[in-house]
C-alpha positions in Angstrom: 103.4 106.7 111.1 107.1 107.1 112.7 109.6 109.3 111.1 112.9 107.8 111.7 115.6 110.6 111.4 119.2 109.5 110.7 120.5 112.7 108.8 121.3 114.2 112.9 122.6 111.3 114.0 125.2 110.6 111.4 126.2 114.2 111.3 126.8 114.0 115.3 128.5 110.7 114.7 131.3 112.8 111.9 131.5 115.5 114.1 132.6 113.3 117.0 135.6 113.2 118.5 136.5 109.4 117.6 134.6 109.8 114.8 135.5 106.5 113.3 134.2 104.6 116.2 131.1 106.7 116.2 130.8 106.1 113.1 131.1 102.1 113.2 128.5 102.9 116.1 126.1 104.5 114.1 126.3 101.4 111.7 126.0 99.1 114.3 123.0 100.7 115.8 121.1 100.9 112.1 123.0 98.4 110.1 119.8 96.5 109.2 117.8 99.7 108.0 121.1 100.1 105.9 121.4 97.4 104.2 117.8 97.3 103.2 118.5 100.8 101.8 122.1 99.8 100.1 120.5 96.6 98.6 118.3 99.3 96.2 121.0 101.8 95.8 124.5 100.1 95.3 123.6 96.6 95.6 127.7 95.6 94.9 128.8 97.5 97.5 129.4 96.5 100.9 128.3 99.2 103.0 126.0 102.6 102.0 128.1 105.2 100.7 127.4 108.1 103.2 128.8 111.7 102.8 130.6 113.6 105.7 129.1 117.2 105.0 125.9 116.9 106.7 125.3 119.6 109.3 123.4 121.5 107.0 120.9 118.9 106.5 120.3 118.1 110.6 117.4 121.2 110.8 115.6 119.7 108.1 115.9 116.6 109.2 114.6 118.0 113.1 111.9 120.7 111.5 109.0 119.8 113.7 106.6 120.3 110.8 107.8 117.6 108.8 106.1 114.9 110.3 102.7 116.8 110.0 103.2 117.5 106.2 103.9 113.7 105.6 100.9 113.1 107.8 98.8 115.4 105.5 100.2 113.8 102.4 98.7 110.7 103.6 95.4 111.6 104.0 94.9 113.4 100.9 96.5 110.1 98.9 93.6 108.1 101.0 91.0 110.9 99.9 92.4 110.0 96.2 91.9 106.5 96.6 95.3 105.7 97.3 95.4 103.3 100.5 99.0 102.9 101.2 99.8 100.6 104.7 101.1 103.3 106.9 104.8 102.7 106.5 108.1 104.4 108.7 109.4 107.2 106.7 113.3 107.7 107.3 115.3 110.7 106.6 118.6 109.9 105.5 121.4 111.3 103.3 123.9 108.8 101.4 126.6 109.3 98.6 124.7 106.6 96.6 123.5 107.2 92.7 119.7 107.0 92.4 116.5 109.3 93.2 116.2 111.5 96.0 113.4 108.7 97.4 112.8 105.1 97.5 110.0 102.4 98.1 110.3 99.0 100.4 107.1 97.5 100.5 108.1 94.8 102.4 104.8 93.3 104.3 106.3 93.3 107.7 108.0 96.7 107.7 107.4 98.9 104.9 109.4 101.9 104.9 109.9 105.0 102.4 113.1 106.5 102.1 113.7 110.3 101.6 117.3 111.3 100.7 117.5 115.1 101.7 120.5 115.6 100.3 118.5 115.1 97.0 115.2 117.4 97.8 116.2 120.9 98.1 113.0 122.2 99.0 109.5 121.3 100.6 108.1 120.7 97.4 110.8 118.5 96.5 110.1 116.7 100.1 106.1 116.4 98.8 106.8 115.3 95.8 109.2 112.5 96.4 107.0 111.2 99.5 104.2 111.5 96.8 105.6 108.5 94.5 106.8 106.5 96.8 103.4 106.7 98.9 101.8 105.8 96.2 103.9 103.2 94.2 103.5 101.4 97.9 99.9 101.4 97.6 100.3 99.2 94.0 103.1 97.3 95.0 101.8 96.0 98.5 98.4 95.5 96.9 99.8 92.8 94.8 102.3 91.7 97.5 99.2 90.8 100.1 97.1 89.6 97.1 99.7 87.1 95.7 98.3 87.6 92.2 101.2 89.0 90.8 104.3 85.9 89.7 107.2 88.2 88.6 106.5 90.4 92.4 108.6 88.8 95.3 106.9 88.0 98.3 110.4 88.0 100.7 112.8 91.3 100.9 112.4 94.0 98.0 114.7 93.8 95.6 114.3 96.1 93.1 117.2 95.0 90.8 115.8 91.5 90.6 112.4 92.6 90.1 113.6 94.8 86.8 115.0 91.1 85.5 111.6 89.2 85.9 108.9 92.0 85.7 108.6 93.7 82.5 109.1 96.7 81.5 105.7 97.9 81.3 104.5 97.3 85.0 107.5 100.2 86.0 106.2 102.4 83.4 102.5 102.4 84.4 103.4 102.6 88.2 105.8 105.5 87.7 102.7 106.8 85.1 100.5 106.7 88.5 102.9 108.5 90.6 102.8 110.8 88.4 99.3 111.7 88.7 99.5 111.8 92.0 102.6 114.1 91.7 100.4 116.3 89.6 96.8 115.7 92.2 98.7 116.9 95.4 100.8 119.7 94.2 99.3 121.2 91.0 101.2 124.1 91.2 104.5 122.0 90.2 105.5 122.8 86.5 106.8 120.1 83.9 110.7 120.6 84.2 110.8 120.4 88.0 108.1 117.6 88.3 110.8 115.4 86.0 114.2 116.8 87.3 114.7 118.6 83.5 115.5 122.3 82.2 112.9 124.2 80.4 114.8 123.3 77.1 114.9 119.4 77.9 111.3 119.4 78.8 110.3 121.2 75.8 112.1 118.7 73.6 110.3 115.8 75.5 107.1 117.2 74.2 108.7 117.8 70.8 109.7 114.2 70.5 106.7 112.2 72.0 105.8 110.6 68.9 109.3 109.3 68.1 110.2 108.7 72.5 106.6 106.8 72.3 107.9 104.5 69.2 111.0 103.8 70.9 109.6 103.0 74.6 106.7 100.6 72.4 109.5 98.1 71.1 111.0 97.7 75.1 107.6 97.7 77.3 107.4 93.8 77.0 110.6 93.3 77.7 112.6 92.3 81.3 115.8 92.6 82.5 118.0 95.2 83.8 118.9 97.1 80.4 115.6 98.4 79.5 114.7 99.1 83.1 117.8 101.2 83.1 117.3 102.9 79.7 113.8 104.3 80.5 114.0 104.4 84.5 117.7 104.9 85.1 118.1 108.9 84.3 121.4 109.1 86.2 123.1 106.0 84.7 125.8 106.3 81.1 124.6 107.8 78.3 125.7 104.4 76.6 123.4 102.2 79.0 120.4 105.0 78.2 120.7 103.7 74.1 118.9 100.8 72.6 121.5 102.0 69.4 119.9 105.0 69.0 120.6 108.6 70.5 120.5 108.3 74.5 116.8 108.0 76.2 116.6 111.4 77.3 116.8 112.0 81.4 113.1 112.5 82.5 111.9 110.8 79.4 110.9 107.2 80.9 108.6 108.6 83.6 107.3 111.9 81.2 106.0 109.2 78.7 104.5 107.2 82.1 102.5 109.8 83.0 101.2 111.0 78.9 100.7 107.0 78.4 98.7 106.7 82.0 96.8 109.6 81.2 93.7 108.2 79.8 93.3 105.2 82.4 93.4 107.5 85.2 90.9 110.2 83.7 88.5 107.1 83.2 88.5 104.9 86.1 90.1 107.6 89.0 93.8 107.2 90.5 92.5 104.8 93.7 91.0 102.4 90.6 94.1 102.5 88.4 96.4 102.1 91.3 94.6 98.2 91.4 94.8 97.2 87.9 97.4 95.3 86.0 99.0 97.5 83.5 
């Protein structure tokens, strides 16, 4: 497994004297990385939004240990069950809305992608490797199988997927990653594992019932707005509705991992990972 770092040399490229041409450089050099990255992020714009403060980031991205922590990670998914292909990992920081991580299963290259911008701490790093380890286990078990219509079998695209696949396949894969969240780092407590105060967390588990009723009516359905209601925390309170109050932040993968609960106690993470939903 290759950790591909381009948080040091981005920041070497804005410190440059020249630094536009270093920075058209950089792009040059990694424009196909990218784009595969912008496609997921901000898919309508031409080019990955990328800050300019990013100094702070390059020991991170250059700690010697990190590569051994991921390597870890992997082998205690694998004692799990969870049998990933062994993807490149790259470190990267961009301006771009979304998670602090993301998945490309693509056969021929897949990658994970850890925004560190995003993960203030170790356990932040963990955790976000976590999911997206383990959500590339499902989806390039069902990429190589072919036994899945509504997967693509070219580039990931993540927006079209959320128009053809429906809404219940993202819930029971961000369900699993869950788990595994919760199997590799059970010292992690509810409001950090989903990005929430104490208060909001509290109110999740106050409002199952009626968050459960509401997440029912949409798991059938495809297309961008549900995806974006239950999976979308950072997008418009108005986009979060389905004419209702707003889907709380943290609620669409909270409910995931309640709803995935009893699958995984009976058949084992590894066994649920290979299952339809």
């Amino acid at each position: 497994m290759r950790i591909l770092d381009l948080v040091s040399p981005w920041a070497a490229a804005v410190a440059a004297e020249g630094s536009a041409r270093a920075r058209a450089a950089f792009r040059t050099r990694w424009g196909g990385v990218l784009e595969r990255i912008n496609r997921q992020r901000s898919p309508l714009a031409p080019q990955l939004a990328m800050p300019t403060k990013v100094a702070h980031l390059v020991e991170r991205a250059s700690d010697p240990t990190l590569p051994v922590r991921i390597h870890e990670l992997l082998g205690a998914l694998r004692e799990l069950g969870v049998e990933p292909p062994t993807p490149q990992v790259v470190l990267i920081a961009t301006d771009a809305p979304g998670d602090g991580w993301e998945v490309l299963p693509d056969a021929t290259d897949p990658l994970i992608i850890l925004c560190l911008d995003r993960l203030a701490d170790d356990l932040a790093v963990t955790t976000a490797a976590t999911r997206a380890l383990t959500l590339l286990a499902r989806w390039s078990h069902f990429l190589a199988t072919s036994n899945r219509a509504d997967l693509p079998h070219g580039d990931w695209d993540r927006w079209q997927i959320a128009r053809e696949a429906p809404l219940t396949e993202w819930i029971y894969g961000a369900g699993l990653a869950e788990h595994a969240v919760r199997l590799i780092s059970p010292e992690i407590d509810g409001p950090t594992q989903f990005g929430v105060s104490q208060t909001a967390f509290q109110r999740l588990r106050e409002h199952d019932r009626s968050l459960r009723e509401r997440l029912a009516a949409d798991l059938e359905l495809t297309g961008l707005g549900p995806w974006l209601r239950w999976m979308g925390d950072g997008a418009p309170p108005s986009i979060r509705s389905d004419g209702g109050p707003p889907i709380p932040a943290g609620a669409g993968r909270y409910l995931a991992w309640r709803l995935t609960e009893a699958r995984v106690e009976r058949v084992g993470l590894g066994s649920a990972l290979l299952e339809n939903a």
